[in-house]
C-alpha positions in Angstrom: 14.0 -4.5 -22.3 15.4 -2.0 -19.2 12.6 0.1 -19.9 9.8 -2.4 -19.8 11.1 -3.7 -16.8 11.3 -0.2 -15.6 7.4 1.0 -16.2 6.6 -2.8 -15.1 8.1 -1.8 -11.8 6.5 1.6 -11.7 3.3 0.3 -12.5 3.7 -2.0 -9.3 4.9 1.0 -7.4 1.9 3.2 -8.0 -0.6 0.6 -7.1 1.5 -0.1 -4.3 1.0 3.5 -3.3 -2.7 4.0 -4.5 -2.9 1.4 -1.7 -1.3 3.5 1.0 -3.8 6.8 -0.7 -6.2 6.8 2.0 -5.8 8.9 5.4 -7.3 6.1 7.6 -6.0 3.1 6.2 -2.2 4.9 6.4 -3.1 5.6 10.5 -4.1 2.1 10.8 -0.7 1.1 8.7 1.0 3.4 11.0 0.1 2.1 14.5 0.8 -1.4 12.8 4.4 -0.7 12.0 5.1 -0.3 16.2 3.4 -3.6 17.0 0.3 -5.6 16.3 -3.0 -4.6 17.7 -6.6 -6.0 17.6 -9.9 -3.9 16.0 -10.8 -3.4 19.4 -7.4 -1.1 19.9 -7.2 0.3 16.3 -11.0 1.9 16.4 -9.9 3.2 19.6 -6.8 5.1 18.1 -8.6 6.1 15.4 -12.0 7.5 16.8 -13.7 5.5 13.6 -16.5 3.0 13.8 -15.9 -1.0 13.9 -17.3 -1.3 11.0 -14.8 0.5 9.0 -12.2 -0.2 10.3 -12.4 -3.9 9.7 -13.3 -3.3 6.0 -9.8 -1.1 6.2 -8.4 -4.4 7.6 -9.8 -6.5 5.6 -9.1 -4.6 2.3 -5.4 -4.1 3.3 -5.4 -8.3 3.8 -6.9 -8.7 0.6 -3.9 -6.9 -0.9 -1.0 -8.8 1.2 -0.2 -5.7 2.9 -1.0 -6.7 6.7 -2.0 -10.5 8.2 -3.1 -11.5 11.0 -2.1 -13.4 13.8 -4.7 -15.2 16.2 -3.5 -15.3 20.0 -5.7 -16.2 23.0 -8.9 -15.3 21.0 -7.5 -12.2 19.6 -6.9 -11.7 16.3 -3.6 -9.2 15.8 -3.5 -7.5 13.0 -0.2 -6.5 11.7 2.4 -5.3 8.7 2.9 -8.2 6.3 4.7 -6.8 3.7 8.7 -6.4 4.0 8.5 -3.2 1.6 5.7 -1.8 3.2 7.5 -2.1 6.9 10.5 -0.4 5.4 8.5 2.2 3.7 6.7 2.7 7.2 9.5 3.4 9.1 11.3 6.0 6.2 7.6 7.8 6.1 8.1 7.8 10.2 11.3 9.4 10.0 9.7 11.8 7.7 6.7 13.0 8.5 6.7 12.0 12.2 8.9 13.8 14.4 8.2 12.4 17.8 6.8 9.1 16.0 4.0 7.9 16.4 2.3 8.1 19.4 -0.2 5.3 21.2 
């Protein structure tokens, strides 16, 4: 029984993480866990096209991971997951010294 519920719960931890796997999509979670920001600001950041950075987004919404708010005619994109902001900020702490920079 404990160690069913124990690969259940790593099987839901590795696709958690396979979701995190790609180097854009972990910048875009990045600049989300300081604030919200609109396409508009996050293809800035990133130097990648509109186009791909909106299938990031809305990959990442598909998989409850960010939502996104609409304000004033902006749509601000942002974490939605209260693992994923934790894990944000310990990865931070981590791998970002001087944190992350916008």
């Amino acid at each position: 029984e404990a160690r069913l519920q124990l690969i259940e719960k790593c099987k839901e931890l590795a696709g958690f993480l396979k979701n995190l796997s790609h180097p854009e999509r972990l910048a875009i979670l990045c600049y989300l866990s300081v604030r919200p920001h609109t396409v508009t600001e996050l293809v800035q950041l990133l130097n990648i096209s509109q186009s791909a950075t909106s299938q990031f987004l809305n990959r990442m919404r598909s998989e409850k991971l960010i939502d996104v708010k609409r304000e004033k005619g902006f749509s601000f994109y942002r974490l939605g997951d209260e693992k994923l902001i934790k894990l944000m900020k310990a990865f931070e702490k981590i791998f970002c010294e001087n944190g992350v920079k916008q």
